[in-house]
N, C-alpha and C positions, 0 to 999 in steps of 0.2 A: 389635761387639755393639750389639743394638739399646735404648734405654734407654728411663728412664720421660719425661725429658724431651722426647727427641726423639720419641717418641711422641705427646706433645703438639703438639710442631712440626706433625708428619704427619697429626694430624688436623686441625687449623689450613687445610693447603694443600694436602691432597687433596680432589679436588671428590668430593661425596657422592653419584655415579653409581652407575651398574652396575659401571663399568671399573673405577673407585676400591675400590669393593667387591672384584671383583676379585683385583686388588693389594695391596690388604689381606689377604688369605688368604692369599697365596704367601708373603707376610710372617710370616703367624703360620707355616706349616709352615718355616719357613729361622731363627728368630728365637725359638719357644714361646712362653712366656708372656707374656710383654713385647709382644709381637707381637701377642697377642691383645688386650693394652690397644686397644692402634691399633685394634683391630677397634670394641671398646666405646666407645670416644669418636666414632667418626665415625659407629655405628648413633646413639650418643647425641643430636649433631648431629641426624641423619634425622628425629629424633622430639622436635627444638623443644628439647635440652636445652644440652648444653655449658656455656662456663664464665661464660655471662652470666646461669644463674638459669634453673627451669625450676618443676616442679610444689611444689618447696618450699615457693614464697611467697618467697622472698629475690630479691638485685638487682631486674632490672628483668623477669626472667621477669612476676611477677604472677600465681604460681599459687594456686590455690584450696585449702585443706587442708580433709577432713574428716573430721569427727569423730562414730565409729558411736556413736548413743548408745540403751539401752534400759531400759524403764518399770522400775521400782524393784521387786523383789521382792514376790508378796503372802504379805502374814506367814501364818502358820501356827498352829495350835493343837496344842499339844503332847498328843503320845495319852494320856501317863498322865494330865493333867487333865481331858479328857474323860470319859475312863473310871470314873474319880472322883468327877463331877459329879453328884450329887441334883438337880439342876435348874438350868434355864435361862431367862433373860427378855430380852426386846426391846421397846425403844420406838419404836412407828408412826410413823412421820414420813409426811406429806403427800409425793404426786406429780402430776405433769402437773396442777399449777394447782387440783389440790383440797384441802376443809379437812380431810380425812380427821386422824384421830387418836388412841391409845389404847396399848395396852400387848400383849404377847403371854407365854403363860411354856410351859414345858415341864416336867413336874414327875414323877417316880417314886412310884406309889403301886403296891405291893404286890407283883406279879408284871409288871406294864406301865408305863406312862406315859402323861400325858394333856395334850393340848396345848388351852390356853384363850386365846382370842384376845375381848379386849373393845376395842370402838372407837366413836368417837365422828364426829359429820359425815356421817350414812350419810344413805342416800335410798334405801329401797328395798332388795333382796336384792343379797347380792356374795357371787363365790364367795373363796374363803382355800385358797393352796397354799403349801406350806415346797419353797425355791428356794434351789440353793447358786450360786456365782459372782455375785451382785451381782440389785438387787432389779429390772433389766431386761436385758435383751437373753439369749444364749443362758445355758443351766444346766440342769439336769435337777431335775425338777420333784416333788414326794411329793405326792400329794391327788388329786382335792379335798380338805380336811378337810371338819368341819359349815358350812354356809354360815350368812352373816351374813344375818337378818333386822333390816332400823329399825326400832326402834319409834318413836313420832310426836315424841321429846326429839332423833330422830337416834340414837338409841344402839342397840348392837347387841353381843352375845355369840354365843360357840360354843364346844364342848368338843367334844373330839377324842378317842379313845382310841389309843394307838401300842403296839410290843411296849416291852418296858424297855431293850433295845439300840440302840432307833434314838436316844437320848437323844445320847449316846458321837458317833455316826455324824453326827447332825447337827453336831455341834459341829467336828468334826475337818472336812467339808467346806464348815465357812464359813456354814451354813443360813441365807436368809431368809424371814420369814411375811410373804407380799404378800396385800395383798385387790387383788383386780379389780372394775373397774364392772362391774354385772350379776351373773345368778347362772350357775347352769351352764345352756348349750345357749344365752346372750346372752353371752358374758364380752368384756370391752370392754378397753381399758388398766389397766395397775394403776395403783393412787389411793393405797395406803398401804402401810407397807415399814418391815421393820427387824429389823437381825440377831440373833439369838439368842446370847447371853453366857452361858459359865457364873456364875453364883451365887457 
């Protein structure tokens, strides 16, 4: 019978050919399972493994190990506090190297909601849109709202009217209020950003 040692032996000093190959099969049909070791250790061999260390990183192999790693979960906003929510507010923080800055809120009056965006640093008109997934790159977009005019301090308001359910809706997808350089039909990079919290 053919064993697990000598199996070892036979992969050791059979040359790792065709013919080897082979011979090894007639072995596993005369021999089963055992036999089929012999097979496993001299493909193992073929493909740089055997018993001096191979893709593990151990002995003298020097293999590489990796390690799948991905971005951290983005949190979430739980529905029933959404839904919940009397209003929400965000602070403007500055983008692409501008002084931009000011406040944003979203508030339930009556039958609707009203979104007020006051900012400070302006130059001129900019348009204001509520952006879910982060205050650049892709996200689907609500607005325009009322566009930002300066006045000559830099300062600048706009009130928005919404139904009373996008309140909930914004929240639950993360919303941000970005102002862009320009107004609408010039709109340039966004300059100012910040996510909407419930209250």
């Amino acid at each position: 019978m053919l064993t697990a040692d000598y199996a070892r032996h036979y992969h050791r000093h059979l040359p790792v050919t065709k013919e080897g190959m082979v011979v090894a099969m007639r072995n596993v049909r005369k021999f089963g399972t055992v036999g089929l070791l012999a097979v496993g250790l001299i493909v193992a061999a073929a493909c740089g493994g055997g018993d001096d260390g191979g893709n593990s990183g151990g002995g003298d192999g020097g293999g590489t190990t990796i390690i799948a790693t991905q971005p951290p979960p983005t949190p979430t906003v739980d529905n029933s506090i959404a839904e919940a929510a009397e209003s929400a507010s965000a602070t403007i923080e500055p983008l692409n190297g501008s002084s931009v800055g000011g406040t944003a809120s979203v508030v339930k009056s009556g039958g609707g909601s009203e979104v007020t965006v006051e900012a400070t640093g302006l130059t001129g008109a900019h348009s204001v849109y509520l952006k879910n997934g982060g205050c650049e790159g892709t996200g689907q977009r609500i607005g325009p709202l009322t566009e930002l005019a300066a006045g000559a301090d830099g300062t600048g308001s706009s009130v928005t009217p919404l139904p009373a359910s996008r309140l909930a809706q914004l929240l639950i997808s993360r919303s941000h209020v970005v102002i862009y350089e320009g107004g609408q039909g010039a709109q340039g990079a966004a300059i100012g950003c910040g996510e909407l919290v419930a209250d």
